[in-house]
N, C-alpha and C positions, 0 to 999 in steps of 0.2 A: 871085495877084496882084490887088490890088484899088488903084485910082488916084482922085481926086478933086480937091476943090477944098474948104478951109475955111471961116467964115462971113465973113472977111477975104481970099477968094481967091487965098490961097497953096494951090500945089498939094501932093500927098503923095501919096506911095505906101506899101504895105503889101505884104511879100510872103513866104511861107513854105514852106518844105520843104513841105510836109503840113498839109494841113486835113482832121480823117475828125470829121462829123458822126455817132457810130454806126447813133441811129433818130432818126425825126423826133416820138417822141412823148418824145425827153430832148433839151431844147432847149441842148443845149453842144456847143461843136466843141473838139475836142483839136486843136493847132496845135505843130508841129515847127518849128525852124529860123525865126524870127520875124527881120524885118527892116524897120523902118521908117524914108521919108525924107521928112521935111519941111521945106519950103522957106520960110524964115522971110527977114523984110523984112530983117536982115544975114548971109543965107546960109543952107547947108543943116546941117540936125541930122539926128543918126540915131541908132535906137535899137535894138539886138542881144537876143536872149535864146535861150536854147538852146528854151525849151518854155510854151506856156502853155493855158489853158482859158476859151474866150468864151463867157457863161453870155448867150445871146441873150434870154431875157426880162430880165432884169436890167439888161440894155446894159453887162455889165464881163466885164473880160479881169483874170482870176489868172495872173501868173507866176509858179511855181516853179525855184527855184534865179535863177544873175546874170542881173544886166541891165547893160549898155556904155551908156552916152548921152553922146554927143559934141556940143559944140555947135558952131555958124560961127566960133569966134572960140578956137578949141582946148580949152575948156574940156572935162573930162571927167567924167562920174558914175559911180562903180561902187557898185551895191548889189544886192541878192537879195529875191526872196518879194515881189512887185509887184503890187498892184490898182489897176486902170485904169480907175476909173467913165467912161463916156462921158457917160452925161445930166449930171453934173454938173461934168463936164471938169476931174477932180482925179484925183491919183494919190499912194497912199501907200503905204509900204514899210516891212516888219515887221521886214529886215535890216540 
């Protein structure tokens, strides 16, 4: 479970089944059961994926196979195969 606060002060949580970093000299953590909620200025969004890999030099998270994203306002996304740059706050999807 990892919690905080954006650069606009909405808070979010992150939380997963399983995070196994193998060694510390391969900088990726394998992540089961991903689940994210972010509280955005007209309500909460959340983001589902069964599995992904956080390449911690890089700052991005690859998900393989779906991803659910729900928005405040019911809107839904389904798509699969997810990169999630952090430094660059974009994400694109090959599915």
């Amino acid at each position: 479970r990892y919690t905080g606060t954006d650069d606009k002060g909405q808070p979010f949580e992150l939380r997963a089944d399983r995070a196994v970093q193998r060694t510390s000299d391969v900088p990726v953590v394998d992540i089961a059961g991903v689940r994210a909620r972010l509280d955005l200025a007209r309500g909460p969004a959340t983001i589902q994926a069964l599995r992904g890999r956080y390449d911690l030099d890089k700052q991005q998270v690859a998900v393989n196979g779906p991803v659910r994203v729900s928005g405040p306002e019911g809107e839904q996304l389904l798509t699969r195969d997810v990169l999630v740059d952090m430094r660059s706050r974009q994400v694109r999807s090959t599915g």
